[in-house]
MIDOSE-1310 file (N, C-alpha, C; in nm, 2 decimals, decimal comma, always signed):
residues 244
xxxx	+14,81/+0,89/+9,85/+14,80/+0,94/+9,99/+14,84/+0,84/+10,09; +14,93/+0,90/+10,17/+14,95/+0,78/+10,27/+14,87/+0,73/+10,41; +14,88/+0,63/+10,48/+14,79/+0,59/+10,56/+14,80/+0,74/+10,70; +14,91/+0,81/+10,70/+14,95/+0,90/+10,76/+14,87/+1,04/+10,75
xxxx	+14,88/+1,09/+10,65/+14,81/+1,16/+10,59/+14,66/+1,19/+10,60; +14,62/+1,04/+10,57/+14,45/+0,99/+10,58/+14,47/+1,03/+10,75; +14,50/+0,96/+10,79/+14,51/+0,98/+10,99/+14,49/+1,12/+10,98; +14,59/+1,19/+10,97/+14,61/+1,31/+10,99/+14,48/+1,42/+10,99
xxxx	+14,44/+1,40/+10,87/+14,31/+1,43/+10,82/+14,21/+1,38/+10,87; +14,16/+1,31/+10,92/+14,07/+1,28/+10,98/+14,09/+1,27/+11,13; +14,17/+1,36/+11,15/+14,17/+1,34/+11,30/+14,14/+1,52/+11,29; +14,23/+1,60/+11,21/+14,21/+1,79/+11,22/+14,04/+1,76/+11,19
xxxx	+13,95/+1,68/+11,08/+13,83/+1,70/+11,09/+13,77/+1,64/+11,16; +13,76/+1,55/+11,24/+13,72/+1,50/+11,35/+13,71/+1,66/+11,48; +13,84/+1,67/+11,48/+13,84/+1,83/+11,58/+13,80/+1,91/+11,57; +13,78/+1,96/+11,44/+13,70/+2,07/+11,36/+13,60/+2,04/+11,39
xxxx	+13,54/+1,93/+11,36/+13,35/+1,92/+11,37/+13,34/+1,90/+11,52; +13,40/+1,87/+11,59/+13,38/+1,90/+11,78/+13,41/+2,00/+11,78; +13,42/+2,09/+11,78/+13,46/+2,22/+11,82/+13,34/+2,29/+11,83; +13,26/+2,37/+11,91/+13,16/+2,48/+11,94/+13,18/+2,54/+11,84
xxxx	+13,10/+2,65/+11,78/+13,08/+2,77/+11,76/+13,15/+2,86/+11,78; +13,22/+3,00/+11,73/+13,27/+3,07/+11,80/+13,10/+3,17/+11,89; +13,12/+3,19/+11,97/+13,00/+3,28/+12,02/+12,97/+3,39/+11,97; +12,89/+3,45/+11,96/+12,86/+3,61/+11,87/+12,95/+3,71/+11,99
xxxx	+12,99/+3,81/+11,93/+13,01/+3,92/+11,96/+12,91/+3,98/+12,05; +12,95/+4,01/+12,21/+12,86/+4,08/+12,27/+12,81/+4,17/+12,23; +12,86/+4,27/+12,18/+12,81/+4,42/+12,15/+12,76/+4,42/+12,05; +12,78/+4,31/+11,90/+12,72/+4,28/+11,83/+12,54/+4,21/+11,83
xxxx	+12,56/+4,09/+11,95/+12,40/+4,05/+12,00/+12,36/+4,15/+12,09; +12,40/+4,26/+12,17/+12,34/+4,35/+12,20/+12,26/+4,45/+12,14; +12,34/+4,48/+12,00/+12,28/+4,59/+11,90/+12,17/+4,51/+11,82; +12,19/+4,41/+11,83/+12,08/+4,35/+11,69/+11,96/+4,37/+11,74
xxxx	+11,91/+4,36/+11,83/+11,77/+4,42/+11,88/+11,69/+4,56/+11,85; +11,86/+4,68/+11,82/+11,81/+4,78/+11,85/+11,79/+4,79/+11,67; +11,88/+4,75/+11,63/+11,89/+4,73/+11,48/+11,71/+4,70/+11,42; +11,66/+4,54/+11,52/+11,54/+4,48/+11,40/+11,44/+4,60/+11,46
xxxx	+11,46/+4,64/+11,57/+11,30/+4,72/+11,65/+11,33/+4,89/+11,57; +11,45/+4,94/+11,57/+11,40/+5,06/+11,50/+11,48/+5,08/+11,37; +11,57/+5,04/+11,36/+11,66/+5,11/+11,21/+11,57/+5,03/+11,12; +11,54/+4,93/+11,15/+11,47/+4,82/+11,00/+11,37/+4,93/+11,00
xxxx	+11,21/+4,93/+11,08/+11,09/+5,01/+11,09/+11,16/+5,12/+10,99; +11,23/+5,25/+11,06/+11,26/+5,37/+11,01/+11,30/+5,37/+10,88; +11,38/+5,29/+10,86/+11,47/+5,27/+10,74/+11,39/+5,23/+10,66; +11,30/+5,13/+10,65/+11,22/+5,07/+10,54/+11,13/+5,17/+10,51
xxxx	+11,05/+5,25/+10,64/+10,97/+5,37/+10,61/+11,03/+5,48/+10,52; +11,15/+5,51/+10,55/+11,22/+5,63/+10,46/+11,26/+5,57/+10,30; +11,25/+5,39/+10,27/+11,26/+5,37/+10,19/+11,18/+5,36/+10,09; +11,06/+5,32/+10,15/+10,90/+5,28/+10,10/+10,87/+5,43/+9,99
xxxx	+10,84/+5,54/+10,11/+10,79/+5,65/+10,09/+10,90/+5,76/+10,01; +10,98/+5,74/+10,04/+11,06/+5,84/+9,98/+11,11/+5,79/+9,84; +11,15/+5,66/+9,85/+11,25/+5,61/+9,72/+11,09/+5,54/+9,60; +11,03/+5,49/+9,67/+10,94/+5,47/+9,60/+10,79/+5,51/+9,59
xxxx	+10,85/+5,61/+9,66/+10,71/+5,67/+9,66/+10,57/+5,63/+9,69; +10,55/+5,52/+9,80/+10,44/+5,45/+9,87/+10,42/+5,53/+9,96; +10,28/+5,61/+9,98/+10,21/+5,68/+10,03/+10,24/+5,65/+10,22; +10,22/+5,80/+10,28/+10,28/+5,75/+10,39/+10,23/+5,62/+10,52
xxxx	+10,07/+5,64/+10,52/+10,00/+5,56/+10,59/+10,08/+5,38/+10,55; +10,06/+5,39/+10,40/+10,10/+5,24/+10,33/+10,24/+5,22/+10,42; +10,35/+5,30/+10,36/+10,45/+5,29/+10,40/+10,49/+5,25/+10,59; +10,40/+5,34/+10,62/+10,41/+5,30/+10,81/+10,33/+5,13/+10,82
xxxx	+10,26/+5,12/+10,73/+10,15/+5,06/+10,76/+10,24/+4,89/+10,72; +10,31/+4,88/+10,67/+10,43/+4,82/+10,63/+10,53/+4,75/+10,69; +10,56/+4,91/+10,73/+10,70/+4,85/+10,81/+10,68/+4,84/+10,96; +10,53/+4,85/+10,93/+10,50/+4,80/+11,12/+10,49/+4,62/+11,12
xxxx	+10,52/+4,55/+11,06/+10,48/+4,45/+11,06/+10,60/+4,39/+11,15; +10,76/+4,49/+11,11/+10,86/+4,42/+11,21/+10,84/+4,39/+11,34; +10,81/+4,52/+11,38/+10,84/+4,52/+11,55/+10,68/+4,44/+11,58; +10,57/+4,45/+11,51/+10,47/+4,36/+11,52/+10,49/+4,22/+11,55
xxxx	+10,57/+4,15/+11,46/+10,62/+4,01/+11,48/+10,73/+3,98/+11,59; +10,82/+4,09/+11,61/+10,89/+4,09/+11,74/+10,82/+4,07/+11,86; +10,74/+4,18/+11,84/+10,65/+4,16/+11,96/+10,52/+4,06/+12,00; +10,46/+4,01/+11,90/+10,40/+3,84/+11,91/+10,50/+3,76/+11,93
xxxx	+10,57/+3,76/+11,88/+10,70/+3,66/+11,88/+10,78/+3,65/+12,01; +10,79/+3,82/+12,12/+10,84/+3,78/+12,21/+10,80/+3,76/+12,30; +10,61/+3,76/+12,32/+10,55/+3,68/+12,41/+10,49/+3,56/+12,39; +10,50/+3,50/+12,26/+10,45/+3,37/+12,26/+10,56/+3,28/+12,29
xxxx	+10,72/+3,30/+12,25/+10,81/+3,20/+12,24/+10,89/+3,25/+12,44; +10,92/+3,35/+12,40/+10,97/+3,38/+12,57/+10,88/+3,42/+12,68; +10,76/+3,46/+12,64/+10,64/+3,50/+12,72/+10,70/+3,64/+12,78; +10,79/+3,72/+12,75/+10,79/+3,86/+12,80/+10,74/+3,97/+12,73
xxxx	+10,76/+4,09/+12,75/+10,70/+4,22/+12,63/+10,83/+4,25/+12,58; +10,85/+4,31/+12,45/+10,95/+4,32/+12,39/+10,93/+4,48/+12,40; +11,00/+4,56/+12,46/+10,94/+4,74/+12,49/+10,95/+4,77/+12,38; +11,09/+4,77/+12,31/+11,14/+4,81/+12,21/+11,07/+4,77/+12,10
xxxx	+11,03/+4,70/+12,07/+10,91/+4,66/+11,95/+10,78/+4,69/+11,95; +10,72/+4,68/+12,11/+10,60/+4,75/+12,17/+10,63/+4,86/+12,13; +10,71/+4,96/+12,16/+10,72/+5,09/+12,18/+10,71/+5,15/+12,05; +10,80/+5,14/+11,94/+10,77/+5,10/+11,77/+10,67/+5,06/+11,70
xxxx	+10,57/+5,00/+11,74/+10,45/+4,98/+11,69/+10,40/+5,07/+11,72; +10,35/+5,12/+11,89/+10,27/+5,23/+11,89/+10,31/+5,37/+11,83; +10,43/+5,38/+11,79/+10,44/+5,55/+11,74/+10,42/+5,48/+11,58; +10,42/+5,39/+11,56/+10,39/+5,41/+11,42/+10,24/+5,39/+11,39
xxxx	+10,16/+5,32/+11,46/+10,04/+5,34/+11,45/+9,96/+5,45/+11,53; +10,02/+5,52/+11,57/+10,05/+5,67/+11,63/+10,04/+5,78/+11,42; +10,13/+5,72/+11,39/+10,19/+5,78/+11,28/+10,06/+5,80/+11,17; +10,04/+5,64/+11,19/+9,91/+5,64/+11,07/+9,81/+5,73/+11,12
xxxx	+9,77/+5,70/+11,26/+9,61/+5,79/+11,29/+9,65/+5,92/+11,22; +9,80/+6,01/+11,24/+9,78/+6,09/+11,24/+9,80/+6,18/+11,09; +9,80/+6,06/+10,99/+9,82/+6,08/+10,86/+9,67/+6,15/+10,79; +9,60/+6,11/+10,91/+9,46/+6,13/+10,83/+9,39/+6,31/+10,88
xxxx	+9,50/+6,33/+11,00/+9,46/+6,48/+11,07/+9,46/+6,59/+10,95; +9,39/+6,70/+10,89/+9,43/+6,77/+10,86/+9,37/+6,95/+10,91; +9,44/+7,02/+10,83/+9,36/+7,12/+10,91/+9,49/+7,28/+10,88; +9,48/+7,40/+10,95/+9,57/+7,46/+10,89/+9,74/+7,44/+10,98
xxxx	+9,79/+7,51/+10,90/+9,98/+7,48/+10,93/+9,99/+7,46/+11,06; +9,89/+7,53/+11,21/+9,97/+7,52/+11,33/+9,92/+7,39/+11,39; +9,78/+7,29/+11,31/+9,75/+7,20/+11,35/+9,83/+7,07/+11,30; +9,90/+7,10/+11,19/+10,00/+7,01/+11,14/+10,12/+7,01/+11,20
xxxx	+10,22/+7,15/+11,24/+10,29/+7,13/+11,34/+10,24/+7,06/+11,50; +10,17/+7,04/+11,53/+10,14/+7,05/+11,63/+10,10/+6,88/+11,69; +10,07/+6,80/+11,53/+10,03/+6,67/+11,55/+10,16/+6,60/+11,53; +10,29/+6,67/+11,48/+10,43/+6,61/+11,51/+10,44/+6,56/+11,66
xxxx	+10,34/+6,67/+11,75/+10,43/+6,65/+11,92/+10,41/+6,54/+11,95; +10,29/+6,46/+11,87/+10,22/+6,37/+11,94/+10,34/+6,25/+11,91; +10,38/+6,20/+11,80/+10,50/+6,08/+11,79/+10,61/+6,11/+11,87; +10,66/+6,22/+11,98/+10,73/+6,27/+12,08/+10,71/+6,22/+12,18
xxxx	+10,55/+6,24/+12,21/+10,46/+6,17/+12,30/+10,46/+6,03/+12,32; +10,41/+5,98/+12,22/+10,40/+5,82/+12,19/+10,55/+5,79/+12,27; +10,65/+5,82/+12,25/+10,79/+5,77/+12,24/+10,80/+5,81/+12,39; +10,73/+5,88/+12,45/+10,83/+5,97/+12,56/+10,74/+5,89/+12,67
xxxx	+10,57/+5,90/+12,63/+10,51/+5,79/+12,74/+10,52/+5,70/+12,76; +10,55/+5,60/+12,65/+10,57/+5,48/+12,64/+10,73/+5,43/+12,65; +10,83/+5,49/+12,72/+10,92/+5,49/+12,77/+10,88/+5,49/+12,97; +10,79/+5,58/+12,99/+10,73/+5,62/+13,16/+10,68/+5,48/+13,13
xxxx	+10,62/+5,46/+13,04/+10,52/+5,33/+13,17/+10,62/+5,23/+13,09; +10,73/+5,18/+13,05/+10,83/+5,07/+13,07/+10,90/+5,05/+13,20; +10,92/+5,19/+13,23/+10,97/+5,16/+13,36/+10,83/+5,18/+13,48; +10,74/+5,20/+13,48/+10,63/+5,15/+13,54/+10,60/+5,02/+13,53
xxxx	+10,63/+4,94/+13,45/+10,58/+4,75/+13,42/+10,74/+4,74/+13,44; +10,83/+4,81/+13,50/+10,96/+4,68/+13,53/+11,03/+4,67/+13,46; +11,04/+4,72/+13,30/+11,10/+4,74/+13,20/+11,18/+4,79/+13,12; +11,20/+4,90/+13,20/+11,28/+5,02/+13,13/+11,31/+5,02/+12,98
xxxx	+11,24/+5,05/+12,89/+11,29/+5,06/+12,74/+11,45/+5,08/+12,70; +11,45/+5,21/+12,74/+11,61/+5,26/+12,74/+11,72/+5,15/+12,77; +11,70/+5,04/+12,84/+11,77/+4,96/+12,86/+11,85/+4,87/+12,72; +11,76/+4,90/+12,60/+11,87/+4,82/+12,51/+11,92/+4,91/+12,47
xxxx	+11,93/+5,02/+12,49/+12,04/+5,08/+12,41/+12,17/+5,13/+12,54; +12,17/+5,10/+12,65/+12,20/+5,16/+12,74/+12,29/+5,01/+12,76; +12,23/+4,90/+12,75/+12,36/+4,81/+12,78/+12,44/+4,78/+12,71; +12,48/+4,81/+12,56/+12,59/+4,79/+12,46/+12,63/+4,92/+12,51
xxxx	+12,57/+5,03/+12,51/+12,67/+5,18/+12,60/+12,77/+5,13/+12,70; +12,70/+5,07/+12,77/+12,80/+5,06/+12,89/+12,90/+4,96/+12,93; +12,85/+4,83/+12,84/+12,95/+4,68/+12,85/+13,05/+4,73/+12,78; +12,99/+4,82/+12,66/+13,11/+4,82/+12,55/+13,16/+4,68/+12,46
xxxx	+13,06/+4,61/+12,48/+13,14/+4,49/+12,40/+13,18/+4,40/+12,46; +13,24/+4,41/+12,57/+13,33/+4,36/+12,68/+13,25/+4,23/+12,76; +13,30/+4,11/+12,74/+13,27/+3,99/+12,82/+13,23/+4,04/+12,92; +13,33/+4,07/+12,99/+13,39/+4,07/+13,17/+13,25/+4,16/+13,18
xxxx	+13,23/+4,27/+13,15/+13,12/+4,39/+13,15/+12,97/+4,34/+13,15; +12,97/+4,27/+13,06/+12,81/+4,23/+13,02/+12,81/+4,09/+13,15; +12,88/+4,02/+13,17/+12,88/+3,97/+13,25/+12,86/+4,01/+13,38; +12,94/+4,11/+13,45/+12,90/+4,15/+13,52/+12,76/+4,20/+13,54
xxxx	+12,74/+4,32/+13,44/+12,60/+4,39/+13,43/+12,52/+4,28/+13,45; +12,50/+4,15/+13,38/+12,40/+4,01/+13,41/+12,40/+3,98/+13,56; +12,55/+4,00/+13,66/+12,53/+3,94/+13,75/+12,45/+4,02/+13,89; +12,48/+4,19/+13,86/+12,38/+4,26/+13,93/+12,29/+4,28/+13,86
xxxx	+12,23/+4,29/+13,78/+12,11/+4,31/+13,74/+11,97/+4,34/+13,79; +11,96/+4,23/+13,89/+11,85/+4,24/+14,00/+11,91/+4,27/+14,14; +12,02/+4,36/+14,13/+12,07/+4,44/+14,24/+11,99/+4,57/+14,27; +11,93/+4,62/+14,39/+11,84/+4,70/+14,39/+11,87/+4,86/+14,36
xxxx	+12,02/+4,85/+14,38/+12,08/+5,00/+14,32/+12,13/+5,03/+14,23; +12,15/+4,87/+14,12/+12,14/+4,89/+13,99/+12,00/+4,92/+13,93; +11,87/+4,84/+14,00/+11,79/+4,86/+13,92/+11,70/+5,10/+13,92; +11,77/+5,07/+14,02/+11,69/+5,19/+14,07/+11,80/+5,31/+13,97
xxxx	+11,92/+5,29/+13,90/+11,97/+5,33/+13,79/+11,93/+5,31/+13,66; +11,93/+5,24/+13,67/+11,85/+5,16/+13,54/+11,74/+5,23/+13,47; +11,63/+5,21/+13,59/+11,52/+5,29/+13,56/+11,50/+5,46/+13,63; +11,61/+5,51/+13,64/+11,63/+5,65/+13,62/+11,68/+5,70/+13,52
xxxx	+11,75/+5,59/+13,44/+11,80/+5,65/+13,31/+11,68/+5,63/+13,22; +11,56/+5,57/+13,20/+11,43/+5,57/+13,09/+11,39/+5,70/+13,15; +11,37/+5,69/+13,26/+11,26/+5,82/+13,34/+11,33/+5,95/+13,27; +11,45/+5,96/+13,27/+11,55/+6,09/+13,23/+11,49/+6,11/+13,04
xxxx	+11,50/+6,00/+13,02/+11,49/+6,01/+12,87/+11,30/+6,00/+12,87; +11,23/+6,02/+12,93/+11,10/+5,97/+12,91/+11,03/+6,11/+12,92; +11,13/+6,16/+13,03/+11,06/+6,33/+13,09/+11,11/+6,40/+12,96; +11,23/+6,40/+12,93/+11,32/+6,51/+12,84/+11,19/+6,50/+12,71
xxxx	+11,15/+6,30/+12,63/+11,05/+6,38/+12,53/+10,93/+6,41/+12,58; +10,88/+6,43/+12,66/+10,76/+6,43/+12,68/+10,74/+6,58/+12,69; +10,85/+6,68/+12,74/+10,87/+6,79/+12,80/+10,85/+6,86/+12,60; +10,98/+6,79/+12,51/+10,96/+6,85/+12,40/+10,81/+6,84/+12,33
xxxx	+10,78/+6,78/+12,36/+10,60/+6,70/+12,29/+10,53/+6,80/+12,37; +10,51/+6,87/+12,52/+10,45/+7,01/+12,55/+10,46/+7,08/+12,52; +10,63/+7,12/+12,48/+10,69/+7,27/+12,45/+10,63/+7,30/+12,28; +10,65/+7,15/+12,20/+10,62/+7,18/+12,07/+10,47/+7,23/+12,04
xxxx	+10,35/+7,18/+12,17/+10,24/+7,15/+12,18/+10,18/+7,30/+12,16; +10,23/+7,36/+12,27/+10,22/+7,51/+12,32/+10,27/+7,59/+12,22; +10,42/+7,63/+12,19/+10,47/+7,69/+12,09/+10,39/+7,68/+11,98; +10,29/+7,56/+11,96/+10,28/+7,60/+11,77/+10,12/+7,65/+11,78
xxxx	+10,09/+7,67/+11,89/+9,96/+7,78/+11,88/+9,97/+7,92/+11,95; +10,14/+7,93/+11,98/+10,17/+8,07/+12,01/+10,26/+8,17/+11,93; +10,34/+8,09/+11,85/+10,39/+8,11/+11,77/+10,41/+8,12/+11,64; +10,48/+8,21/+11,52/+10,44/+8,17/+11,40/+10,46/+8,05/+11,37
xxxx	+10,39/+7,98/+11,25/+10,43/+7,90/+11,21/+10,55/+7,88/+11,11; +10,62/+7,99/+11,05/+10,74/+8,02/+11,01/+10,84/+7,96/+11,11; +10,81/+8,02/+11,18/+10,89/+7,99/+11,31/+10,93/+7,88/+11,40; +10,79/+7,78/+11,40/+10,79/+7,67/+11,47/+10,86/+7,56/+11,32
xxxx	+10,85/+7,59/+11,25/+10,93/+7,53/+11,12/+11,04/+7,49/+11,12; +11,10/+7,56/+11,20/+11,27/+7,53/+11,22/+11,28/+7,50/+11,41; +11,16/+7,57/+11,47/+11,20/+7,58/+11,63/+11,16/+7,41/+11,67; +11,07/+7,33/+11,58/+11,06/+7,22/+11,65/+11,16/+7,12/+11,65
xxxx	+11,25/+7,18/+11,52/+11,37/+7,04/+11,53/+11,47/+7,12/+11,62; +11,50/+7,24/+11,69/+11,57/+7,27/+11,76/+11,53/+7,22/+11,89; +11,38/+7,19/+11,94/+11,33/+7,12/+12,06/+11,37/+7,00/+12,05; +11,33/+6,87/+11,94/+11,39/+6,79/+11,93/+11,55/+6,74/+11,99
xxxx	+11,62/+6,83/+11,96/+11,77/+6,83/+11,92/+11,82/+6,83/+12,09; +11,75/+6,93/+12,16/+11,71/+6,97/+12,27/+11,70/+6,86/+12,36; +11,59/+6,83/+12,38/+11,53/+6,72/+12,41/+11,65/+6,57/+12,40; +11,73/+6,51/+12,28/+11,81/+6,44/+12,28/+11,89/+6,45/+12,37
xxxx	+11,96/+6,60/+12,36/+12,10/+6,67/+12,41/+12,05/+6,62/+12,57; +11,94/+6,69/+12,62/+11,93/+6,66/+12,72/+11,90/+6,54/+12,81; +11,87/+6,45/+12,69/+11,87/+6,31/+12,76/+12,00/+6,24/+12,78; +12,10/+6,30/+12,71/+12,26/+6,23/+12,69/+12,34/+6,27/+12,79
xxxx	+12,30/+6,40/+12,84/+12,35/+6,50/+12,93/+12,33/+6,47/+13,05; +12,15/+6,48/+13,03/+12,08/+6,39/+13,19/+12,11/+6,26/+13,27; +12,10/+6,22/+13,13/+12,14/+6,04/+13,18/+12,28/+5,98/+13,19; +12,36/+6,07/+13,18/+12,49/+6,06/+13,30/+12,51/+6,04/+13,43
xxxx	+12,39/+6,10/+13,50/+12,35/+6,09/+13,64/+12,32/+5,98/+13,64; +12,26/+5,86/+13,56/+12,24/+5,71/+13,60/+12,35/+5,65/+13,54; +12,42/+5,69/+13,44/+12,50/+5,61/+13,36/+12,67/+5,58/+13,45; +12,68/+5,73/+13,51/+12,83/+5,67/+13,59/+12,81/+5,60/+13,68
xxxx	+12,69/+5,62/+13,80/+12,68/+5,52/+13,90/+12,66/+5,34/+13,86; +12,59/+5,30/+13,74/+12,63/+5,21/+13,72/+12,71/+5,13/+13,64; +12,83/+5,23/+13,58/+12,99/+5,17/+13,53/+13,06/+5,17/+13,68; +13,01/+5,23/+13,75/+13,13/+5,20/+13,94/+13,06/+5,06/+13,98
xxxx	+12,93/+5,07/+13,96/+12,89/+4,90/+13,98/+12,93/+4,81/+13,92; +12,92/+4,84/+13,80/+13,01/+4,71/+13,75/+13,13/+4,68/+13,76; +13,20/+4,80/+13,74/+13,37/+4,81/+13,80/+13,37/+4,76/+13,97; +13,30/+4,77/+14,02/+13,32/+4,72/+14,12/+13,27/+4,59/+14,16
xxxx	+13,17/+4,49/+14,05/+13,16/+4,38/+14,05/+13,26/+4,31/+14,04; +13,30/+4,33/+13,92/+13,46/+4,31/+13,81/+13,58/+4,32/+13,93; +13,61/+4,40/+14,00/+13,71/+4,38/+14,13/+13,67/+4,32/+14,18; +13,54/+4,26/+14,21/+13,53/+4,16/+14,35/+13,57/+4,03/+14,33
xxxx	+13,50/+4,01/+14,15/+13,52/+3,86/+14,12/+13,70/+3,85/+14,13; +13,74/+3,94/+14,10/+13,87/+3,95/+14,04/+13,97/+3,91/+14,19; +13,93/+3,99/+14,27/+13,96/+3,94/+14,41/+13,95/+3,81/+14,50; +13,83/+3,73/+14,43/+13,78/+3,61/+14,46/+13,86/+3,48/+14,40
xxxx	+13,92/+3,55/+14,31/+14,00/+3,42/+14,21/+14,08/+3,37/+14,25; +14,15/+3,29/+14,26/+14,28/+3,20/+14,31/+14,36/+3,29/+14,22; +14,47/+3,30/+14,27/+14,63/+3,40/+14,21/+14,67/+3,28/+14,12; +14,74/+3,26/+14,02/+14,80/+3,21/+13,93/+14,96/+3,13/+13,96
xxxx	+14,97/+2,99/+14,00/+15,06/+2,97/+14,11/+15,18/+3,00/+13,99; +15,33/+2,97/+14,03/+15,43/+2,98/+13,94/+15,46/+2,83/+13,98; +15,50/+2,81/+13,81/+15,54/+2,65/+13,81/+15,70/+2,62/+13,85; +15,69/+2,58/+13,94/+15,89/+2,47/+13,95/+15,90/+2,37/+13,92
């Protein structure tokens, strides 16, 4: 090998090993949140109990430990509440109390509404404590992935008519379950229970549709905010001179 060579090489790995990191994927560290607080929980639950047949209390009782540790974890190291991991603990320890309810068919439909509930109140008082739950799933919606986007979104943030969007899009999604968690509540001691058998996943479904539907009213006004942060900076920048 020649002294050339050796140079050569030890200068590409010299540059290699200074070089940063490439940064994560915004839309990728956006989702991972929603990923460890509810797909892990659900998914390990439907795995526990279904594939291996661990009884359901065990099973919830389990896979509460994620959002449990998220949430010690994200007030002892950052000192904030983690909603999304709060919020996942309580419907699943929601889930267990109500493993133990029994009674006839309209009392068993009827203790579904309550995990509707759990989710639907505990969304109202996120944005009561300043929080808005909805918020991690609502900002990989709207950055799209996009630097320029999530950056902006970061730079109003604590703009008062983004926040007042913000937390009208939980409120939309907080009323929509809470509304199905009454309707289910009522319907399943007015109706057959043949009936509520299939009518409660049509409330459910309901209930979604209308938070996707609803929450457009918050969701365009703050893609014009950001589109219109994104022009200002854009506006602000020095023009690109041409070289002679």
């Amino acid at each position: 090998m020649t002294a050339a060579t050796v140079s050569a090489s030890t200068v590409a790995a010299t540059t290699s090993a200074s070089e940063p990191p490439a940064p994560p994927h915004p839309l990728k560290q956006a989702l991972l949140p929603l990923a460890v607080d509810i797909a892990v929980p659900l998914g390990g639950y439907y795995l526990l109990h279904s594939a291996f047949g661990i009884g359901t209390a065990a099973a919830l009782g389990i896979t509460s430990v994620v959002p449990a540790v998220r949430t010690v974890a994200a007030v002892v190291v950052k000192r904030e509440a983690n909603m999304l991991a709060i919020l996942m603990l309580a419907v699943n320890l929601a889930a267990i109390a109500l493993t133990f309810v029994s009674g006839d068919a309209r009392l068993m439909i009827a203790k579904d509404s309550a995990i509707s509930s759990v989710i639907g109140l505990g969304i109202l008082w996120s944005v009561r404590a300043g929080r808005p739950a909805m918020t991690a799933g609502l900002k990989p919606f709207v950055t799209k992935g996009n630097a320029q986007r999530v950056a902006a979104w970061e730079a109003i943030h604590e703009d008062a008519a983004f926040r007042a969007k913000e937390n009208q899009y939980s409120l939309i999604w907080g009323v929509a379950l809470v509304s199905e968690c009454v309707a289910r509540l009522v319907l399943a001691f007015t109706l057959a229970p043949s009936t509520m058998a299939w009518l409660g996943t049509v409330l459910l479904l309901a209930a979604i549709g209308a938070g996707c539907v609803l929450g457009g009213a918050a969701v365009e006004p703050i893609e014009k905010l950001i589109a219109a942060r994104i022009e200002a900076e854009s506006a602000l920048s020095p023009a690109p001179t041409a070289d002679r």
